[in-house]
N, C-alpha and C positions, 0 to 999 in steps of 0.2 A: 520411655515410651517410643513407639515407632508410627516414624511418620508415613500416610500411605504411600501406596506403592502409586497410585493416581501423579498425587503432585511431587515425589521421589524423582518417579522417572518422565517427567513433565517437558525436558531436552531430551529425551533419551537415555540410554542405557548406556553408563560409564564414559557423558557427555560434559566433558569438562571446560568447555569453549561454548554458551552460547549464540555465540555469533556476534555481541559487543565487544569483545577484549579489547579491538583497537578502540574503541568508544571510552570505554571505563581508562587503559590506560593512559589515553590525551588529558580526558577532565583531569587524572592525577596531576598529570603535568603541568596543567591546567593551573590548577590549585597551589603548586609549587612553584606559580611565579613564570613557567617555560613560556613561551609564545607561540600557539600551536595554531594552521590556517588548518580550518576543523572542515572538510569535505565530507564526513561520514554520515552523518543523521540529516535525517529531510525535515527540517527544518529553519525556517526562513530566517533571511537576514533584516526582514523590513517588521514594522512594526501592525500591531492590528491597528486598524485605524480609528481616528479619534467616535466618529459617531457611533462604533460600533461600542466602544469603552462605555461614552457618555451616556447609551440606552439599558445599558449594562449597572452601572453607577445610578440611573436615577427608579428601574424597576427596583433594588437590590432597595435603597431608602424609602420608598414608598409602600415596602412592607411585603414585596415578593420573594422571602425569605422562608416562606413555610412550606410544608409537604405539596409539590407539584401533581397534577394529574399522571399519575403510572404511565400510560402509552405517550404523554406529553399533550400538550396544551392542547386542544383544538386549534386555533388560530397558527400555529406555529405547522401540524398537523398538516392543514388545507396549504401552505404557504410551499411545502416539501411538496407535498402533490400536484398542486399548478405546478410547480417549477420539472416535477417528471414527467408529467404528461406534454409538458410542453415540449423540453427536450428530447423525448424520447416517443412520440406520438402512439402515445399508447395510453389507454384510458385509466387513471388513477385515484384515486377520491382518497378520504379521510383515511377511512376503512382498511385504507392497503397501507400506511404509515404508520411508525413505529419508531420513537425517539430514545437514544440510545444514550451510552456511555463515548462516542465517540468513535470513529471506526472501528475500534478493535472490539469494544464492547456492540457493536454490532455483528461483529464476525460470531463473538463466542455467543450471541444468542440465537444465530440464525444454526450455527453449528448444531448447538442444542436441540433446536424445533425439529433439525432434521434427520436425524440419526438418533440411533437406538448403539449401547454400549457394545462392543465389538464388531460393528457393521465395518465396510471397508470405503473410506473416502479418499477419493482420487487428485491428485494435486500436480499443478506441471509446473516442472522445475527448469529455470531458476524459477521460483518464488518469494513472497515478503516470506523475513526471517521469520514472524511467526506462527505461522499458517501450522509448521508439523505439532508446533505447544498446542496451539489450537484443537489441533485433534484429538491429541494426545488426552487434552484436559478433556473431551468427551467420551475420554474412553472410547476411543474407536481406532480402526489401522488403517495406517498409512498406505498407500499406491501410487509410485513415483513414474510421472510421464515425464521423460526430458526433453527439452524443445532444444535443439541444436541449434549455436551460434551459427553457425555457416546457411541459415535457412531463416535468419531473422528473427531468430525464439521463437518461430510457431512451430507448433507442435504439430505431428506426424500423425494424420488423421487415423492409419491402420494401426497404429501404435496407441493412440486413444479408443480407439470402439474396444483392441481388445483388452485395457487395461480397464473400462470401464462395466464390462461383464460380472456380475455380482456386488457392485460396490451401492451403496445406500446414496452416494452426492458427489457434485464433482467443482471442487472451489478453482475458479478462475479470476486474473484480475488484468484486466483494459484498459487503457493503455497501463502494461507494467512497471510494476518497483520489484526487481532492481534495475529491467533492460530498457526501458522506456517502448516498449513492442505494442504494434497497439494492433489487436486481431484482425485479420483482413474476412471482408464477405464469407472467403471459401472455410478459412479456418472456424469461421460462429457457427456456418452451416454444420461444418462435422461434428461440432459440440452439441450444434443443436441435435443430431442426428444421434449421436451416444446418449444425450438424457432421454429422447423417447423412447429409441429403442430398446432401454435400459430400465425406465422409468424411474429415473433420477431425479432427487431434486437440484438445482442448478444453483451454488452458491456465486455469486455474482460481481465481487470488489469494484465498485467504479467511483469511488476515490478521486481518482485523476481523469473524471469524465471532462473536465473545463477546458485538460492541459493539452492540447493537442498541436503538434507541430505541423501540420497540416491533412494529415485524412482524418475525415468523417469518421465521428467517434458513434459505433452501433450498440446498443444496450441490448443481449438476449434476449433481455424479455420481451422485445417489440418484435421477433419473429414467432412467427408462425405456432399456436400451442405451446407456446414456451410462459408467457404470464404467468398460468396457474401450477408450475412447477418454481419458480424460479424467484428466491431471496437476494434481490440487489442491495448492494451494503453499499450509501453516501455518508459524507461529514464537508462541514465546512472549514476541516482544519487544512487542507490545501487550496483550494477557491482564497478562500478570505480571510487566510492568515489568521487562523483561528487555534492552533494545535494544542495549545494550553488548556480550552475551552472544553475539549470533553463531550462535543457534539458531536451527535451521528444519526442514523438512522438504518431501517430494514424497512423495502418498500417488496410485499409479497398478497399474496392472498390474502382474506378477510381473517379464513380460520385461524392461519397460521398470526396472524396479528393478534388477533386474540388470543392464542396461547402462550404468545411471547410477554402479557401482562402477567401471567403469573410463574414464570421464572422469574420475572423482574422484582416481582414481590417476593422472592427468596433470595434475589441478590442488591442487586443496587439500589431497589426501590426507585427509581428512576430517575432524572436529572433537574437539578436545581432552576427554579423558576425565572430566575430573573438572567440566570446563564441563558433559558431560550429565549426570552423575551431579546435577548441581545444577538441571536440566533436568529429570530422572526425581523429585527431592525437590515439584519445583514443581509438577506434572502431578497427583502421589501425595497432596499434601495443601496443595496452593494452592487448593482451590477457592471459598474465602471470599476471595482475593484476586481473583480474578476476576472474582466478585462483584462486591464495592469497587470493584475498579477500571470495569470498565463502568456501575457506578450515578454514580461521579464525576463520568463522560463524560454520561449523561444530563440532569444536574444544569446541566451547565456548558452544555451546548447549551440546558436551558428557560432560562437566567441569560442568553445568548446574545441569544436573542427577546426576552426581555423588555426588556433593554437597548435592543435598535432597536427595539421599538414606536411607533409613529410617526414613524419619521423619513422623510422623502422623497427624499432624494440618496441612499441604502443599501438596496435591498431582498433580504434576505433567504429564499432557500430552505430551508425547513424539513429539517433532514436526516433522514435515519429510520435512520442509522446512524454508525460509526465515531467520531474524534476532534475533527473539524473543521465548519466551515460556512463555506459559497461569499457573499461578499456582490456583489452585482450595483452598480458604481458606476459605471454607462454614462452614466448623466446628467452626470458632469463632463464628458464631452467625453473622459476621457483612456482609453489602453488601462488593464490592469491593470499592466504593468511601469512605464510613467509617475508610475502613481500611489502605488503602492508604495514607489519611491525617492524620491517627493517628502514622503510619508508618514514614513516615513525622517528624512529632515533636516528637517520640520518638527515634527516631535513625538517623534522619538524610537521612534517604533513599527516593527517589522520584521514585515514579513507577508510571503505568498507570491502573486506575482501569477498572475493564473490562465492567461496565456500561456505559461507556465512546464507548465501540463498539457496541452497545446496550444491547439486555434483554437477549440473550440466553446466553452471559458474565457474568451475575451477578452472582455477589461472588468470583469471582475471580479478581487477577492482573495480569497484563502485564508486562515482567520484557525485554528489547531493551538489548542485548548480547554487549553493548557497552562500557566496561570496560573492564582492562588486567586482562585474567584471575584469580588472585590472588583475587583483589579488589574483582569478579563478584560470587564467591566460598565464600568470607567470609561477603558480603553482602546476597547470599541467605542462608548461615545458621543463623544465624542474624535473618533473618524474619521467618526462619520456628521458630528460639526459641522463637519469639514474637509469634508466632500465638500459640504454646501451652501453653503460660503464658493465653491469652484469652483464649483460646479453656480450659483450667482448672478453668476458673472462670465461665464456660455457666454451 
């Protein structure tokens, strides 16, 4: 029997690297006992915290264990929407929330709502690894806009209006994974400028809306016409140390809320009741966790810098947001997957190559800010003195 061609070519065509390798083969090593300081996946070092478990734990025994409301609880609902309209002053109610599978299961239902099978959706690369499965799995095609390292991964406004000429949606995500980029005024404005003139709808990642290293983090949708075009995708798996959890959400139009219940009823059926109820507890009085946890992340990126200060084989983009930072190590000669796995079995270190978020990455890694910082300080001097042992053999 032959499997579709849908989820066949779900990577791509004769894609034999998803973009884990170096992920899959640490855990092996992992597994066999090796000692691996694992930098690759965004995933935290710190634990979820107790009262979020304990709300967790006492909805789950009290018998919130049965079929949840599809779009998610009301209560949980209103808790999502105070919390966007506040951060994001722009007016949200019940109506525009939508409780999901966790960001990703956010993505793919907003992808859904918004596109039609062969429409052309617009993605600027680097992006999360994956955004192109994403598409793919909606049967639609891909349109790659690359934001140039040398310009701080924003993208090139002429280069987006024309790559966004015929396309159905245009997925963006602020502050980024994997460069930590967080869009400036001018760059939203041109994005906003391609969905109207385009009459796109605006897929919206903001994820890492908490994490910010210091500018003003701006949500599309609070510009000008852009609300009723534009699906913003949150979860509290990076806020609140939640990743396990499975929580997310799509905050858009009424209609589109409503359409998004009955995908859900074809796929997930919707998320476990006493998992939001532990979601509602975190929103209601996590917000010293949120805190912490974004002040961790800022810490760990100046501890980041300062560790490469002066090295010459590693240079370094400053991030202005999220969990991670992009190291530039083109002077070895090697791409970023080369280097990764040789990174890998030379020292022990697992990172993420930036080919892995696609082409405007190559050459670079991906280093996840998820070690104490001691570990995070004497694993990147480490790789920058690996990268000049190569960069002195080219």
């Amino acid at each position: 029997m032959k499997i579709s061609n849908r989820v066949a070519t779900i990577n791509g065509e004769n894609v034999t690297d998803d973009g884990w390798s170096v992920l899959y083969k640490a855990r092996d090593m992992i597994d066999a006992g090796v000692q691996i300081t694992n930098l690759s996946i965004g995933d935290h070092d710190t634990d979820t915290p107790a009262f979020i478990l304990d709300e967790m734990d006492r909805a789950a025994r009290a018998g919130n264990t049965r079929y949840a409301p599809i779009p998610g609880t009301d209560a949980l609902r209103q808790a999502i929407a105070d919390r966007v309209a506040r951060t994001t002053d722009t007016p949200t109610t019940v109506e525009n929330v939508f409780v999901t599978t966790g960001g990703q299961g956010a993505l793919f239902a907003a992808m859904m709502a918004a596109t039609d099978p062969g429409q052309k959706v617009v993605l600027i690369d680097p992006h999360y690894t994956t955004y192109p499965a994403t598409v793919r799995a909606a049967s639609c095609q891909i349109e790659i806009v690359k934001a140039d390292p040398n310009n701080g991964f924003q993208p090139d406004a002429e280069t987006l209006a024309q790559a966004c000429k015929g396309a159905s949606a245009l997925l963006i995500n602020t502050p980024n994974n994997p460069t930590g980029a967080v869009y400036s005024p001018d760059t939203l404005n041109h994005i906003r400028e391609a969905c109207v003139q385009n009459d796109l709808w605006l897929l919206s990642d903001e994820v890492y809306e908490t994490q910010s290293h210091g500018p003003k983090i701006i949500s599309p949708r609070a510009l000008p016409d852009m609300a009723e075009r534009t699906l913003a995708l949150g979860s509290l798996s990076k806020s609140h140390i939640m990743t396990g959890f499975r929580l997310g959400w799509v905050v858009g139009p009424k209609d589109a809320i409503t359409a998004l219940t009955h995908l859900t009823n074809a796929t997930t059926y919707g998320v476990a009741g006493f998992i939001q109820d532990a979601a509602l507890k975190a929103l209601t009085d996590g917000d010293s966790t949120e805190r912490d946890t974004a002040a961790l992340y800022t810490r760990r990126r100046n501890r980041a810098l300062e560790a490469l200060k002066g090295s010459n084989a590693v240079k370094i983009s400053p991030p202005d947001g999220a969990m991670y930072v992009m190291l530039d190590i083109r002077s070895t000669g090697l791409s970023g997957r080369d280097f990764a796995h040789k990174l890998l079995e030379a020292h022990k270190i697992a990172t993420m190559p930036g080919e892995s978020f696609g082409q405007a990455a190559a050459g670079h890694i991906r280093i996840a800010l998820t070690v104490d910082d001691d570990t995070l300080a004497r694993a990147l001097q480490t790789i920058a003195a690996y990268a000049q042992t190569l960069e002195d053999k080219t």
